[in-house]
VEXVO-706762 format. One record per atom (N, C-alpha, C, CB): residue in one letter; x, y, z. Coordinates in steps of 0.001 Angstrom, whole numbers, padded with zeros to 6 digits, always signed. Each point is the difference from the previous one (the first is absolute). Glycine has a CB too. Layout:
<lumkes>
aXYZ/...
</lumkes>
This chain:
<lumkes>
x-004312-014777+006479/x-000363-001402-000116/x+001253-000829-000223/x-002263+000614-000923/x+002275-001521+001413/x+001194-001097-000352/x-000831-000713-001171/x+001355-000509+002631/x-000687+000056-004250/x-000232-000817-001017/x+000701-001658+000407/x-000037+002450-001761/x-001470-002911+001824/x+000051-001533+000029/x-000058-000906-001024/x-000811+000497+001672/x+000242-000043-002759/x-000272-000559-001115/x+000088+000262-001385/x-000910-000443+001514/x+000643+000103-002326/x+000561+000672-001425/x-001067+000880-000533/x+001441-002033-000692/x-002569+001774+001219/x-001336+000618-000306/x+000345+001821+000564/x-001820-002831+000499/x+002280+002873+000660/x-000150+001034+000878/x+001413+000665-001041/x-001296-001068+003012/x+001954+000610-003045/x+001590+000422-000814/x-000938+000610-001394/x+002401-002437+000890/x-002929+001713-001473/x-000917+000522-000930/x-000845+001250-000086/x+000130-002041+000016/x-000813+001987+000766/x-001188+001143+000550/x+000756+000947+000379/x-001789-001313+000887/x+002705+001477-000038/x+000889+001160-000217/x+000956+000794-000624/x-000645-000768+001073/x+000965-000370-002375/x+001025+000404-000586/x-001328+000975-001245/x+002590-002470+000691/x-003680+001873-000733/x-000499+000597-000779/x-001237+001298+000409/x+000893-002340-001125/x-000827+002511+002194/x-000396+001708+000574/x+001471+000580+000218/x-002515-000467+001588/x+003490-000032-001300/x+001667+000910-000607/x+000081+000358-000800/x+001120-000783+000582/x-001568+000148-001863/x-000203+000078-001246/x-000555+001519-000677/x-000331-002620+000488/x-000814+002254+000362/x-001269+001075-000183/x+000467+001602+000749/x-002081-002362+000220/x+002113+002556+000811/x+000840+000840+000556/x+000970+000841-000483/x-000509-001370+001123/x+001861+000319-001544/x+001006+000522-000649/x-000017+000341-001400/x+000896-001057+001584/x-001960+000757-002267/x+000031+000432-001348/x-000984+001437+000340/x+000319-002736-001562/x-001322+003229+001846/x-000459+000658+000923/x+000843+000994-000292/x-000912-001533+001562/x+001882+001650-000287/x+000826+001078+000767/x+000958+000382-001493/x+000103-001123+003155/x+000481+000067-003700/x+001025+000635-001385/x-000713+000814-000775/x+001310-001932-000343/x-002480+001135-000141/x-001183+000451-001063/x-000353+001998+001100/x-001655-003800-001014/x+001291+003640+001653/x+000075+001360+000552/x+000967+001065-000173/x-000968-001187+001299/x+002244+000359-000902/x+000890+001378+000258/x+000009+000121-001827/x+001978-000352+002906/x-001801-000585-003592/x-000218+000857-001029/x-000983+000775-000930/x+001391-001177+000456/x-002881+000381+000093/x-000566+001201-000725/x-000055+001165+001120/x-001514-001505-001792/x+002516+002089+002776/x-000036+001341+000622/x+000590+000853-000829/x+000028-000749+002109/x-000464+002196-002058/x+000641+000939-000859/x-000681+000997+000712/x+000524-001079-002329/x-000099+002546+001841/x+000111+001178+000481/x-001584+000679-000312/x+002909+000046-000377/x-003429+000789+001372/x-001440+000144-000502/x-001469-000865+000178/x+001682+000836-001408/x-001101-002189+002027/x-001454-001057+000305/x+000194+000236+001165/x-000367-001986-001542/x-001030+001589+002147/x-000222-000101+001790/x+000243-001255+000400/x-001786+001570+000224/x+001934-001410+000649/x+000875-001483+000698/x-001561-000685+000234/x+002825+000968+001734/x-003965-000265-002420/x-001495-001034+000367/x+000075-000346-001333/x-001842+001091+001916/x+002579-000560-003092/x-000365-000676-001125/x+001156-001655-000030/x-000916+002929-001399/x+001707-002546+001686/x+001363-001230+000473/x-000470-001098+000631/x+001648+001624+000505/x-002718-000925+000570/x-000260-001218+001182/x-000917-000699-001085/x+000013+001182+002890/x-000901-000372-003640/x-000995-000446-000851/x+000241-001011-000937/x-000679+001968+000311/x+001815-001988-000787/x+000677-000473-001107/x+000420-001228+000841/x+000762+002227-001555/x-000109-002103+002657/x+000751-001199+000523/x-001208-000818+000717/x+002540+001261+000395/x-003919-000655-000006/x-000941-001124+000508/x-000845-000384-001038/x-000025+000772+002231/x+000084-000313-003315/x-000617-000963-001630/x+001036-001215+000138/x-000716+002260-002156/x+001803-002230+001694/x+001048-001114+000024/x-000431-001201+000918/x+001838+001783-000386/x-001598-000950+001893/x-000501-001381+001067/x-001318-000696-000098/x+001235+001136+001614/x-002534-000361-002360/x-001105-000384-000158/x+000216-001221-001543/x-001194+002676+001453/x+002069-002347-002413/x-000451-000568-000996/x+000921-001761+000219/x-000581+002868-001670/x+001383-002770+002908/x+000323-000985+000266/x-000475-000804+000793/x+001246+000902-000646/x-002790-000108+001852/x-000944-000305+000633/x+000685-000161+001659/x-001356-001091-002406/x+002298+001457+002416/x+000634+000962+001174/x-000743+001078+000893/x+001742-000276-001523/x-001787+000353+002663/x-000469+000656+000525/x+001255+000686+000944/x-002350-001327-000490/x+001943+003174+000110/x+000994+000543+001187/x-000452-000313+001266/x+000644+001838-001237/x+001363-001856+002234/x-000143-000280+000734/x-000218+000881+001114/x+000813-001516-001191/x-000515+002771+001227/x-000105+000677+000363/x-001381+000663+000921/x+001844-000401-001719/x-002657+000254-000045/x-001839+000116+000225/x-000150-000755+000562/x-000950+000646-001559/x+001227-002200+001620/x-000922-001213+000172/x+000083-000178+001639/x+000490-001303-002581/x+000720+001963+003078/x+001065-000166+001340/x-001009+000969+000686/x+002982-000374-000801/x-002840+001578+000770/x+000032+001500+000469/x-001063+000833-000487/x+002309-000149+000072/x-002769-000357-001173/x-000910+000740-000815/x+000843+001618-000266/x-002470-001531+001168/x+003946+001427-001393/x+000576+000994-000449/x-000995+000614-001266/x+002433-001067+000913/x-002097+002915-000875/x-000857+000530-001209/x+001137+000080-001701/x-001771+001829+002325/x+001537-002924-002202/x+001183-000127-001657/x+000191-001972-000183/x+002269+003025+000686/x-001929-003117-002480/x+000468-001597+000284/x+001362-000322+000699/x-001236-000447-002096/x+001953+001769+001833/x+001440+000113-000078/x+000532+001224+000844/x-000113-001089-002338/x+001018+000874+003194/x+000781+000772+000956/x+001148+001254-000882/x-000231-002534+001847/x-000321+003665-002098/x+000771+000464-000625/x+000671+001364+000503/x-001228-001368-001561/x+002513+001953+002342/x+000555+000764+000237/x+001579+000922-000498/x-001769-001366+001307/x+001136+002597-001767/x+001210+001148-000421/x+000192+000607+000899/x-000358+000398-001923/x+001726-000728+001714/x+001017+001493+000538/x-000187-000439+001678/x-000732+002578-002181/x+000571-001892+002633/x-000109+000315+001230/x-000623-000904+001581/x-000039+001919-001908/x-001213-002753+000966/x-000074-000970+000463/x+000562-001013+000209/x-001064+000848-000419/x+000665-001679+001440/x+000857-001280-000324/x-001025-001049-000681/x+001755+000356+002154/x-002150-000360-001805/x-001152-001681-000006/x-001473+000057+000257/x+001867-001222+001082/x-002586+000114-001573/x-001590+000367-000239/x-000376+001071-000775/x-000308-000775+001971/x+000682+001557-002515/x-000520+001653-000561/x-001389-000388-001045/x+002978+001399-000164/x-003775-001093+000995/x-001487-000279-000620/x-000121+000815-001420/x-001184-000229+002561/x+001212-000461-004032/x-000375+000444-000935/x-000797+000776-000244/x+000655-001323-000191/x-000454+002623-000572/x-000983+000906-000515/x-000036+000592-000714/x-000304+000001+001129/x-001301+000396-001936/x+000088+001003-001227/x+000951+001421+000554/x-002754-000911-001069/x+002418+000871+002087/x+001103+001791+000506/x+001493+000020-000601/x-001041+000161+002758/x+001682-001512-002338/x+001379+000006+000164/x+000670+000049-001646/x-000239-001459+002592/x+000319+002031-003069/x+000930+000367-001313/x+001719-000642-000297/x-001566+002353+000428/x+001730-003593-000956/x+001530-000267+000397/x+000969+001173-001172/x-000536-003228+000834/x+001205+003150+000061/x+001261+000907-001201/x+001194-000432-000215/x-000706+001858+000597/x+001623-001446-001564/x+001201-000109-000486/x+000868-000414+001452/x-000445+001837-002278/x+001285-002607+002099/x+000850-000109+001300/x-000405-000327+001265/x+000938+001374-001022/x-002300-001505+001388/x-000738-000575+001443/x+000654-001561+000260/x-002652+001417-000472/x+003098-000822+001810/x-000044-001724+000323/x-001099-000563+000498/x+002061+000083+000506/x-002395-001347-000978/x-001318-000904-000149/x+000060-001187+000825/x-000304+000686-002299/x-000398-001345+003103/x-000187-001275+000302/x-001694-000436-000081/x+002366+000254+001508/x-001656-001390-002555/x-001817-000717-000083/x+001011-001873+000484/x-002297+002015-003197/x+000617-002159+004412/x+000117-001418+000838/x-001058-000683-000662/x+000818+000718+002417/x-000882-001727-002867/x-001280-000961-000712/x+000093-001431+001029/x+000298+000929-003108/x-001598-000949+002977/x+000182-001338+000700/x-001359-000291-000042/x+002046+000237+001552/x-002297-001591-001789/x-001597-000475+000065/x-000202-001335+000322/x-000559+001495-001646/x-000724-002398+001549/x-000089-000617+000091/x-000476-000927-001642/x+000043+001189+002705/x+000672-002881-001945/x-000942-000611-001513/x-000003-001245+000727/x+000826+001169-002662/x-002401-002037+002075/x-000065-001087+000277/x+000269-000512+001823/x+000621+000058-002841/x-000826+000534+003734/x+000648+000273+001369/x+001024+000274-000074/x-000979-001112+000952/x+002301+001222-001298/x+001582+000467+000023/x-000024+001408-000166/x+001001-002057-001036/x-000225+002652+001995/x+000272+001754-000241/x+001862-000185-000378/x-002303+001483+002378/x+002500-000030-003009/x+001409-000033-000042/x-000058+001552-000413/x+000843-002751-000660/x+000397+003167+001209/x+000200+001813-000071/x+001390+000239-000301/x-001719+000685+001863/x+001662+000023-002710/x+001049+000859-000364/x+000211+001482-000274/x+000095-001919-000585/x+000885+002827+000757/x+000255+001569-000600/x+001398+000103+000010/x-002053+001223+000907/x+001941+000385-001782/x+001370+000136-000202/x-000531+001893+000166/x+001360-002770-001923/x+000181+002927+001423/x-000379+001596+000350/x+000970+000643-001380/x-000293+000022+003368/x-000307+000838-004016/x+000951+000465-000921/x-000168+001299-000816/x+000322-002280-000031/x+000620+003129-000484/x-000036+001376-000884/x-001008-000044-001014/x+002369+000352+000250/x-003070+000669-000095/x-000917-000114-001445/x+001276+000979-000933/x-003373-000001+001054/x+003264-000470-002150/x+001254+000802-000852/x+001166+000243-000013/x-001199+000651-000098/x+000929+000640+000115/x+001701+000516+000297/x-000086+000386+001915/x+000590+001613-003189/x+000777-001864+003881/x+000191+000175+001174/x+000168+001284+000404/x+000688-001949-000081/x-001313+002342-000037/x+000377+001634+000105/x-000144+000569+001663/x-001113+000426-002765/x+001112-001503+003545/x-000103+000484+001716/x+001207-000824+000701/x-002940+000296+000185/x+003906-001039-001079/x+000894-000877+000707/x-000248-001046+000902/x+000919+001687-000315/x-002426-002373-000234/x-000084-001407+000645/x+000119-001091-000262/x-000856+000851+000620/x+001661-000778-002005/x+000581-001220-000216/x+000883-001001+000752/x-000370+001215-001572/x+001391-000448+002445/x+000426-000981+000810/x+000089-000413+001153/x+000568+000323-001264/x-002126+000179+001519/x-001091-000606+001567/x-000529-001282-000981/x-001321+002739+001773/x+000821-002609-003290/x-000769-000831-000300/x+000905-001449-000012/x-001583+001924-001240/x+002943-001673+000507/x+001272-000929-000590/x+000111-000550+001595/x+001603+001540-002446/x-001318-000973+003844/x+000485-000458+000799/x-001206-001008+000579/x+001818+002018+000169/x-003270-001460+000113/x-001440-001216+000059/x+000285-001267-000852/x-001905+001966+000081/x+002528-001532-001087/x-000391-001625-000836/x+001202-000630+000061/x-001710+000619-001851/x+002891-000127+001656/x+001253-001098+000591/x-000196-000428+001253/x+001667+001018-001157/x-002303-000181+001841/x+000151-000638+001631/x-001286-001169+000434/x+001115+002699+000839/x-002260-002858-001511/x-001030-000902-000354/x+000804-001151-000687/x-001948+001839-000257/x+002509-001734-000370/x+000633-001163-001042/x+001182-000584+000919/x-000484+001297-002593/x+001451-000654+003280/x+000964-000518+000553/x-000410-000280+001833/x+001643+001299-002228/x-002749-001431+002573/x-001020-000464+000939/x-000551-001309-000440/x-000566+002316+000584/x-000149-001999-001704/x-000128-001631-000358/x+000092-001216+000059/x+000096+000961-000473/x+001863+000007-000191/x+000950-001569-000106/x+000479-000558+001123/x+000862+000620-001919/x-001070+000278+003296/x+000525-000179+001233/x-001324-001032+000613/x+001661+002627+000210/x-002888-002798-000927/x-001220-000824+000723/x+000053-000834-000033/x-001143+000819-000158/x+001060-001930+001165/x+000031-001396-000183/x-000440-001038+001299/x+001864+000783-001730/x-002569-001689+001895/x-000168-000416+000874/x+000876-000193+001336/x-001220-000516-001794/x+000491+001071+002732/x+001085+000031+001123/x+000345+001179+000276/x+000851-001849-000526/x-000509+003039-000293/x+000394+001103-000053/x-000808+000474+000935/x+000854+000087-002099/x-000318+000989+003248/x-000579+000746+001004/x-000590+001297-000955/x+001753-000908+002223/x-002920+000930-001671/x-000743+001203-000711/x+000595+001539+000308/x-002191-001575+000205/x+002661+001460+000955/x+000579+001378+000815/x+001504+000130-001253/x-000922-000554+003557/x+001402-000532-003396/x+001399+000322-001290/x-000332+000549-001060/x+001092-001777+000390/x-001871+001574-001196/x-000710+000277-001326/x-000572+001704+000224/x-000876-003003-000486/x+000804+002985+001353/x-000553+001924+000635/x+001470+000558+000088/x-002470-000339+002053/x+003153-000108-001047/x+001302+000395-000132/x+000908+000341-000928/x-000472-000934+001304/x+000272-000120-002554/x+000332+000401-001110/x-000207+000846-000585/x+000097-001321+000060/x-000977+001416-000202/x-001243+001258-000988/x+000169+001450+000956/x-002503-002114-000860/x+003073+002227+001851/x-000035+001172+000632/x+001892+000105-000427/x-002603-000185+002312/x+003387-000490-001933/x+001139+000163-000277/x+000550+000326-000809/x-000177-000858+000925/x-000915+000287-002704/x+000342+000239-001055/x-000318+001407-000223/x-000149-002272-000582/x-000832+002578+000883/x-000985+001591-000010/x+001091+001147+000635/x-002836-001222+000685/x+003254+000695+000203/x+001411+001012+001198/x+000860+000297-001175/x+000377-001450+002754/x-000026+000197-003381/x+001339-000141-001047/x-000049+000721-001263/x+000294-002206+000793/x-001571+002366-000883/x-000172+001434-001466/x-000673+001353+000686/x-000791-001914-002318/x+001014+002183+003894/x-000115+001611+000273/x-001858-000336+000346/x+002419+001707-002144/x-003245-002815+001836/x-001269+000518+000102/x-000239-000796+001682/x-000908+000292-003195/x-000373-000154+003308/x-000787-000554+001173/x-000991-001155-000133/x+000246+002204+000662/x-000986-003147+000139/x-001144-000632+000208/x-001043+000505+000613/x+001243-001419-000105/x-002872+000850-000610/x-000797+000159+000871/x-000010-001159+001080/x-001126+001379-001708/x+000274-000872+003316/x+000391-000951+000730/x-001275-000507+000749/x+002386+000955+000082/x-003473-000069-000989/x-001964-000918+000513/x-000686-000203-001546/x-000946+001765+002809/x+001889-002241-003967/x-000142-001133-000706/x+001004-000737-000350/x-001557+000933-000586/x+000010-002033+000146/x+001483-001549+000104/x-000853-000934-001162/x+001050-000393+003426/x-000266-000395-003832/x-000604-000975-001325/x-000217-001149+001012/x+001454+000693-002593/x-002067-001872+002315/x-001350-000640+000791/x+000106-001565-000726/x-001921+002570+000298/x+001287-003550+000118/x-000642-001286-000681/x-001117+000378-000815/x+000596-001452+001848/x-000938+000825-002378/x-001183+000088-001206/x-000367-001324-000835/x+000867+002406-000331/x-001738-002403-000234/x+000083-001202-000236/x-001831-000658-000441/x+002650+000059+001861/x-003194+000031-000382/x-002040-000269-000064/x-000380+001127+000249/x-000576-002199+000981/x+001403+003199-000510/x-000639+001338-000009/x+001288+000907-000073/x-002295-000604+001448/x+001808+002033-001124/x+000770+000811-000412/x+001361+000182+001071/x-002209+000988-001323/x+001784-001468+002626/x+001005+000476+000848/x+000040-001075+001017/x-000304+002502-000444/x+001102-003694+000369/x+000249-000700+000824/x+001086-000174+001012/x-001202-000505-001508/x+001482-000492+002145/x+001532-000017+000813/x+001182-001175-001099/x-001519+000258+003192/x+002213+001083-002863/x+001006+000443+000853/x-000785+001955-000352/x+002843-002577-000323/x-003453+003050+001801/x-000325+001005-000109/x+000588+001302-000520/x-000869-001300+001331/x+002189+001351-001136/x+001029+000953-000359/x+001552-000723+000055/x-001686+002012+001008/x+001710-001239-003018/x+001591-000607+000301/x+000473+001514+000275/x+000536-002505-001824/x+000183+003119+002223/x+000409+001353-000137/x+000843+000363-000283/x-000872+000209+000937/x+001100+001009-001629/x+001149+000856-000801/x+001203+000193+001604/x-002091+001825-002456/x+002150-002170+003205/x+000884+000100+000899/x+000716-001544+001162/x-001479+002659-000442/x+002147-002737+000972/x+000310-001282+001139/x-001056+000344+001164/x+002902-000348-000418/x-003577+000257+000457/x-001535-000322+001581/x+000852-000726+000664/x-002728-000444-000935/x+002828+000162+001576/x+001018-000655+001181/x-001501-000872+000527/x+002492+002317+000950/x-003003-001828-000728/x-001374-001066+000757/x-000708-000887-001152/x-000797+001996+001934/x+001175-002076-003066/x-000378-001121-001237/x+000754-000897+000110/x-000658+001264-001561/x+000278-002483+002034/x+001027-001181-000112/x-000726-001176-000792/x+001234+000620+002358/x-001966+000067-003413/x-000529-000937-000716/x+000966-000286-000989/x-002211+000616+000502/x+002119-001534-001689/x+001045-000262-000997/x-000965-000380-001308/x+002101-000920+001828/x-001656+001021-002934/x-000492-000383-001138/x-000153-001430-000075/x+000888+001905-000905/x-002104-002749+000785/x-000417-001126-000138/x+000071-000461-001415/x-001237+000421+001943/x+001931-001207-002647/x-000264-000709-001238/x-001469-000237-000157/x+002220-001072+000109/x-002113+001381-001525/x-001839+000150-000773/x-000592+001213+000689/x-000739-002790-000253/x+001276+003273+000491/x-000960+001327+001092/x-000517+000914-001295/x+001833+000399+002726/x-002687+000171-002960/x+000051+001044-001218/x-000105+001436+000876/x-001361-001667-002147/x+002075+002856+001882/x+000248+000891+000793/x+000373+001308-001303/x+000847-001870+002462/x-001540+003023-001870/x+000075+000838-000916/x+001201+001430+000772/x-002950-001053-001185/x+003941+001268+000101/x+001052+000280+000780/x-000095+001625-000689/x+001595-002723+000492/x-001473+003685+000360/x+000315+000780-000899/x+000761+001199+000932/x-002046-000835-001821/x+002759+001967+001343/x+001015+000737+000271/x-000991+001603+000214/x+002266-001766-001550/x-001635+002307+002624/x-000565+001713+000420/x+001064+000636+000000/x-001803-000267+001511/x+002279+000561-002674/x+001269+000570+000327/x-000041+001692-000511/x+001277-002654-000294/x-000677+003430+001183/x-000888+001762+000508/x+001674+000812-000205/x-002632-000640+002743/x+002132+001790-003053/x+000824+000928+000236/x+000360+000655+001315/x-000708+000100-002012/x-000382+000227+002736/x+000001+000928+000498/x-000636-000811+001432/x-000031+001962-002268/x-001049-002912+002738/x-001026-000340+000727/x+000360-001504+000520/x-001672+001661-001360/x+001449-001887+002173/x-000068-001177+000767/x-001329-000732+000188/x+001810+001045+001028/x-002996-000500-000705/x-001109-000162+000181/x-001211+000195-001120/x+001151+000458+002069/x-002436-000577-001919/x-001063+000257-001003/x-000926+000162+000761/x+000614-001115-001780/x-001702+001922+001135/x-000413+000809+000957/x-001504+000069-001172/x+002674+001473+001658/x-004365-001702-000978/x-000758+000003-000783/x-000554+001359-000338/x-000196-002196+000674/x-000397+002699-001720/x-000073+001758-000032/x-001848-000876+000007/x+002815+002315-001960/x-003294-000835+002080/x-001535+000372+000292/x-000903-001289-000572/x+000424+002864-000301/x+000213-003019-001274/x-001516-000812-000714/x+000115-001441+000646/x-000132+001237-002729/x+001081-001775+003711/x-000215-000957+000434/x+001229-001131-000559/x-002614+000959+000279/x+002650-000497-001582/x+001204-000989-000146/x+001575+000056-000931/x-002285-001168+000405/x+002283+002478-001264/x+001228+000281-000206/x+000691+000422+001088/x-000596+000372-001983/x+002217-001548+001594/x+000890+000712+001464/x+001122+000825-000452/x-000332-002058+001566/x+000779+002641-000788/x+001008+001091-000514/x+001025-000221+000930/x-001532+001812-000944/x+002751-000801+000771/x+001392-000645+001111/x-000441+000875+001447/x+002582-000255-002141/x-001884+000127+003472/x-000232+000594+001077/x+000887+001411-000454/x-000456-002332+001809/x+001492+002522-002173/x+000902+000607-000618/x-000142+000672-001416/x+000991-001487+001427/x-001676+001331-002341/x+000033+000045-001089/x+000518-000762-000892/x-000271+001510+000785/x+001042-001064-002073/x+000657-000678-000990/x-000450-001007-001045/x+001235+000508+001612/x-000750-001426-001759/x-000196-001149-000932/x-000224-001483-000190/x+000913+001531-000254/x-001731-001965+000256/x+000736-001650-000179/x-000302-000597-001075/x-000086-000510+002101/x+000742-000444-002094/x-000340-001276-001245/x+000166-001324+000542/x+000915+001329-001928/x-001866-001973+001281/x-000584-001315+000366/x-000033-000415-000793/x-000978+000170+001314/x+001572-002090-001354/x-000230-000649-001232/x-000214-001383+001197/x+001645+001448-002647/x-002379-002925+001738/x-000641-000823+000956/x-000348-000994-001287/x-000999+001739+002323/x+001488-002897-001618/x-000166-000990-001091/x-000535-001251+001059/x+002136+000923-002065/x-003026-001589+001713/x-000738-001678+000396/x+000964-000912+000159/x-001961+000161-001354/x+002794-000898+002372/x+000680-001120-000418/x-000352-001255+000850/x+001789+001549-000821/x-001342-002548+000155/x-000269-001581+000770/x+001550+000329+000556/x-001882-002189-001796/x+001870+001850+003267/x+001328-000370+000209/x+000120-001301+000503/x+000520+002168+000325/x+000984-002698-001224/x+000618-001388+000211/x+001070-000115+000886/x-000596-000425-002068/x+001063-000781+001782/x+001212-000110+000557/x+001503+000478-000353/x-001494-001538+000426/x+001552+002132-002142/x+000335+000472-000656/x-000605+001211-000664/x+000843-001958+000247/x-000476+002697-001592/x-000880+001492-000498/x-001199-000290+000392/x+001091+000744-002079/x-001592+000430+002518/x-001237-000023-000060/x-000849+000277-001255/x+000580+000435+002110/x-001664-000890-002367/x-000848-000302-001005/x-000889+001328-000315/x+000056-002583+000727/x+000221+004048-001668/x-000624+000818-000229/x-000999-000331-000890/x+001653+001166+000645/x-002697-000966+000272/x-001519-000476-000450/x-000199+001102-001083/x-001145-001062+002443/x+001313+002978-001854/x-000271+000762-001188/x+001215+000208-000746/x-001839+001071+001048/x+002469-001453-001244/x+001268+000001-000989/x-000618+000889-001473/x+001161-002813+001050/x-002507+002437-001570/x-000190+000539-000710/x+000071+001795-000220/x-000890-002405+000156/x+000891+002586+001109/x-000211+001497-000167/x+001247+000757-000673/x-001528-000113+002123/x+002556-000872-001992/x+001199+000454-000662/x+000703+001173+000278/x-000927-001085-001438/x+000779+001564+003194/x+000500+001315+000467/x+001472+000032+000219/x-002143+000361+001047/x+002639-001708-001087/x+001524-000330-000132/x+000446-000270-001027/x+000003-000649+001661/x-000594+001071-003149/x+000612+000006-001214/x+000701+001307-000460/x-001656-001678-000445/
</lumkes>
């Protein structure tokens, strides 16, 4: 959505709000021994007591409030009593819902505990490279540059991009235009970042995989290759200057 008014600046700053307190409030009550259905459980009380609705369900009728994937997965990993988290798993939980008509989404990806599989610095390299993307957003900015970046930066610490996901507009619903910004330069995107645009940006940055790939239940994806990734994704208004982090709250850059 492009923000026209102070009302709309409003309404979204406050499902950012909701969201990003959400996703923090999660990763920390995660610990070693709960199912990633008790987590999702925990994190869709939160969105309810703020009268939030996941976006996910509301979109897709996904089976969870909350997108939650270990280890091996990348993204979507449908919550469950089965899944047992442990010491050292790498984790990604995506929140995103709706309030009042305004959607806004955010995730991050991170160690439960101690690192004991050496993915700390897949996780360190996702979130510097989200943050120093950011500061590069600004009206006018070619969307294909902003991919370029994020793949260049990813080259520059030894890892890879995924290259069939991409962070999106958002805004009256969950997935608007600008359809894909992507973790790489598309040469056939000659769109550019529009001032007031609200656009949800976020990083696929892999060890091992280029691609994602859906397994059986329909919607956890995994690499074509195997390996790892981490994902982090923050809401922003972009200006003519910084752009305006709507979930700032989540505090994944503290």
């Amino acid at each position: 959505m492009s923000i026209t008014k102070e009302s709309e600046l409003t309404g979204m700053k406050a499902v950012s709000d909701v969201v990003a307190y959400t996703l923090k409030e999660m990763i920390h009550f995660a610990k070693p021994g709960m199912t990633t259905k008790e987590l999702d459980d925990f994190g869709g009380k939160i969105l309810s007591d703020f009268g939030a609705k996941s976006a996910p369900y509301q979109t897709y009728k996904f089976p969870g409030w909350t997108c939650i994937s270990v280890n091996n997965e990348f993204c979507h990993g449908i919550p469950s009593s089965k899944k047992v988290l442990k010491e050292g798993d790498l984790i990604n939980i995506d929140v995103s819902a709706e309030l009042n008509g305004f959607w806004s989404d955010n995730g991050a990806s991170f160690i439960l505990g101690e690192d004991l599989n050496g993915h700390q610095k897949l996780v360190d390299a996702s979130k510097q490279i989200l943050q120093k993307t950011i500061n590069h957003i600004k009206g006018g900015v070619r969307i294909s540059e902003i991919g370029y970046l994020i793949e260049t930066e990813a080259k520059r610490r030894g890892f890879k991009v995924i290259k069939n996901l991409t962070g999106h507009g958002i805004g009256r619903s969950l997935h608007e235009e600008p359809s894909e910004i992507a973790n790489f330069k598309d040469k056939s995107n000659f769109n550019r970042f529009k001032k007031n645009a609200v656009v949800a940006i976020e990083t696929f940055i892999t060890t091992t995989s280029t691609y994602a790939e859906t397994l059986k239940d329909g919607w956890t994806l995994v690499g074509n290759k195997g390996g790892f990734m981490a994902q982090h994704e923050h809401t922003i208004m972009v200006t003519d200057g910084a752009p305006i982090i709507l979930t700032e709250k989540n505090e994944i850059f503290n």
